[in-house]
N, C-alpha and C positions, 0 to 999 in steps of 0.2 A: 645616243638615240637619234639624234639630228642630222648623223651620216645615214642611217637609216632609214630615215621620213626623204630624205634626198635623193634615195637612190634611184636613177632615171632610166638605166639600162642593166642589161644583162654582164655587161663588159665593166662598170660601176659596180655592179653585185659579187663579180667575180676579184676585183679591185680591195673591196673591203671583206673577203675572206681571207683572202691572203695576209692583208695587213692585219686581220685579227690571229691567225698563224704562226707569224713571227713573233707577236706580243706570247702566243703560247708559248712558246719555244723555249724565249727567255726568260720566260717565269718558272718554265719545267727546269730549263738546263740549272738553276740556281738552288733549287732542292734537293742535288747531288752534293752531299757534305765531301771532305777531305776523309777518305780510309772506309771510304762504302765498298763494301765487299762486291762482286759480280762472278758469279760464276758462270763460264763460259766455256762452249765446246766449237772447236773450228770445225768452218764448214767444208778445207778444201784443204790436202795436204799442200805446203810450200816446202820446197828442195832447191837447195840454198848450187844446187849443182844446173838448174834451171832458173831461178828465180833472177830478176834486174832489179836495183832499185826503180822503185815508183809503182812496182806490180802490187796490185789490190791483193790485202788480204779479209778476210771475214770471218767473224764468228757468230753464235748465238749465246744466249741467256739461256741458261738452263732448269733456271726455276726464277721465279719473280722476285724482285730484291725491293723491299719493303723501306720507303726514306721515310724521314723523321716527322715529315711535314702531313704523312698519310695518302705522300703518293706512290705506285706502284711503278715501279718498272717491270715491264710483263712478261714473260717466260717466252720466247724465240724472240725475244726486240734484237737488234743486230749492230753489232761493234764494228765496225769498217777502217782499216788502216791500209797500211804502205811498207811494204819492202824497204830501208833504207838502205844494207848494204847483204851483198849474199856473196860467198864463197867458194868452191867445192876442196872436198878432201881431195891432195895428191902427193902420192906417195914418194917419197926421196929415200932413194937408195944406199946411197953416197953414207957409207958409215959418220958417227958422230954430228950427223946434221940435227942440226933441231927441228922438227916438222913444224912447218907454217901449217896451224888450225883451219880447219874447217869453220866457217861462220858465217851465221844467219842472223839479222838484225832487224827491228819489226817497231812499228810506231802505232798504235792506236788513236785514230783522231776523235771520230766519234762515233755516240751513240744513235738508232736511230729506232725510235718506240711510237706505235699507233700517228705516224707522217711527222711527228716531231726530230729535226736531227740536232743534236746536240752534241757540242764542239767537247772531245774528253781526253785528258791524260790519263793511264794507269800506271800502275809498277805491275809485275807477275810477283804475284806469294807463291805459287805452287803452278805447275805445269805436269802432268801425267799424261801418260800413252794411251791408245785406244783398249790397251788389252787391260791395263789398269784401270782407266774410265768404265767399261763396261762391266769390271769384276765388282763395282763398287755401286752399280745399280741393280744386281742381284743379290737376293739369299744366297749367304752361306749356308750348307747342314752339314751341321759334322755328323751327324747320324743319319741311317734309314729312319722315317718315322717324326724326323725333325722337320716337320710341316711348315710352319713359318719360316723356320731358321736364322738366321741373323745377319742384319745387312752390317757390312765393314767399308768404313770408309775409308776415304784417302787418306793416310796417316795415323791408320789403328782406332778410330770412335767408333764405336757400335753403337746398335738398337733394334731391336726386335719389331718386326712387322705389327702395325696396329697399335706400338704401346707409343708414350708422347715425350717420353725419355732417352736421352743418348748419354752416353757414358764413354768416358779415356779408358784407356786398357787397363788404368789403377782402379778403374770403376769409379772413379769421381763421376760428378751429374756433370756437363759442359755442355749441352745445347738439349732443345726441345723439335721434338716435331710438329708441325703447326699442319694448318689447312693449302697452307702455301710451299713449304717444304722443309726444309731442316736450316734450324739457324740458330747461330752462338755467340758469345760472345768471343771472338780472338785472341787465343793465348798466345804472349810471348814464345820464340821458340829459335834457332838459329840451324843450319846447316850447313856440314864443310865436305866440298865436295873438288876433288882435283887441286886442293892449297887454295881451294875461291871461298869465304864466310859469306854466306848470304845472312843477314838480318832480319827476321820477321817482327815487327810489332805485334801487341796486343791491341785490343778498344775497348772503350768503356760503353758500347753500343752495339745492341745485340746486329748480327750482320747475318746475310742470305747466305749458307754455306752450301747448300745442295749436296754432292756427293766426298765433299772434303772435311777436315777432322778441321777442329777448330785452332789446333797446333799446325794445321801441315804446311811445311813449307822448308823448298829445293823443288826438285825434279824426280818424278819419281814411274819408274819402268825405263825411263833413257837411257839405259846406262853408259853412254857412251859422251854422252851434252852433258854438257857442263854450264850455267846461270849465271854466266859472269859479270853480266849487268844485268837487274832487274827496273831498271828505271824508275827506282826511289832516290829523291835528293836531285834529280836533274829532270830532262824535259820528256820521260816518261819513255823513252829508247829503252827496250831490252834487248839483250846481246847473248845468243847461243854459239858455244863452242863447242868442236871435238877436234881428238890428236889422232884418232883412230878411223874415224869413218863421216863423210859428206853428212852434215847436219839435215835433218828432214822433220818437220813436226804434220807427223797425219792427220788426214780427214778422223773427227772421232777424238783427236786428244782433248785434254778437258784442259782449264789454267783456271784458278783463283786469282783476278784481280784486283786491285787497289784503286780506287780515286786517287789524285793526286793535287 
């Protein structure tokens, strides 16, 4: 309060916003536990046959992700990272060669919600395409006549328009639908994909899942990438490969993130 009563100038008043800003900051950044889910859709395709290390990458929030403490992280808040290393596919003729991979590598720094930036590592649980992303924000019908129809998320959970229940395709209960959007608690679940085991953890805390299954985890519409580093267990680097075709992750793909 005595910084307050002090203040003399305009450029003084401007002084002590700032300094009350960064005290937000680091009180927000600190209410991001370890394994808080983020679902995220990027905003720009990067193509690893264009891409430099150090080139900006971006995504958004796709639905608000709910911390422990009662604070919200808000639905378009925005992830901001970095190209670390990029590749393009090229073809070798030469029989018996082994193709040198296509690869794109991507670092998440931080988050950045209503002027707070906050410094963040993730792993990818799940990464999906735009035609996958988008098939998972609409009704299914499988009939004329099936009016609501059933929304299918990424990884097989359903739930029907309006009701507050989602269900695995065993029809277990796995997440609920809230006022803020869909969210579960994370089932254990693993994915092999090209001879690469990706590991997905579980939580004991329910997590923002948005258009993903509370199992999902790999890569899924890519069929050509391969997740061969998720940036769990090291310093939050994820690593796309293909043997087939120049790595590209479009405007529109969605990813299930991780804290780390």
């Amino acid at each position: 309060m005595k910084c307050c009563q002090q203040m003399l100038s305009s450029r003084m008043i401007m002084l002590v916003v700032c300094v009350f800003c960064v005290c937000s900051t680091a009180s927000f950044a600190a209410t991001i536990p370890a394994s808080t889910a983020i679902p995220i859709r990027f905003t720009h395709t990067i193509d690893s046959a264009r891409a430099k290390p150090g080139d900006l990458v971006t995504a958004q929030t796709i639905q608000a992700v709910v911390l422990p403490d009662g604070v919200n992280i808000a639905r378009g808040a925005q992830l901001i990272g970095h190209v670390v290393e990029a590749h393009p596919y090229v073809f070798d003729p030469a029989p018996y060669v082994k193709q040198t991979p296509s690869v794109l590598t991507i670092h998440f720094d931080r988050i950045v919600d209503r002027g707070a930036s906050i410094p963040l590592c993730v792993s990818v649980r799940a990464l999906a395409d735009p035609i996958t992303s988008d098939q998972a924000n609409s009704p299914t019908r499988e009939f004329e006549g099936d009016s609501p129809g059933t929304m299918i998320l990424i990884g097989g959970d359903q739930f029907t328009p309006g009701s507050r229940t989602v269900f695995s395709p065993d029809r277990d209960v796995v997440g609920y639908v809230r006022k803020q959007g869909v969210f579960a608690h994370l089932v254990p679940n693993e994915d092999v994909r090209n001879g690469v085991l990706l590991n997905c953890q579980g939580t004991d805390t329910e997590q923002s899942v948005a258009i993903f299954s509370a199992s999902a985890c790999g890569v899924f519409g890519y069929d050509s990438i391969t997740l061969t580093k998720n940036g769990s267990g090291s310093d939050g680097t994820f690593r796309l490969e293909s043997r087939h075709d120049t790595v590209k992750i479009y405007a529109k793909s969605a990813a299930l993130v991780q804290v780390l």
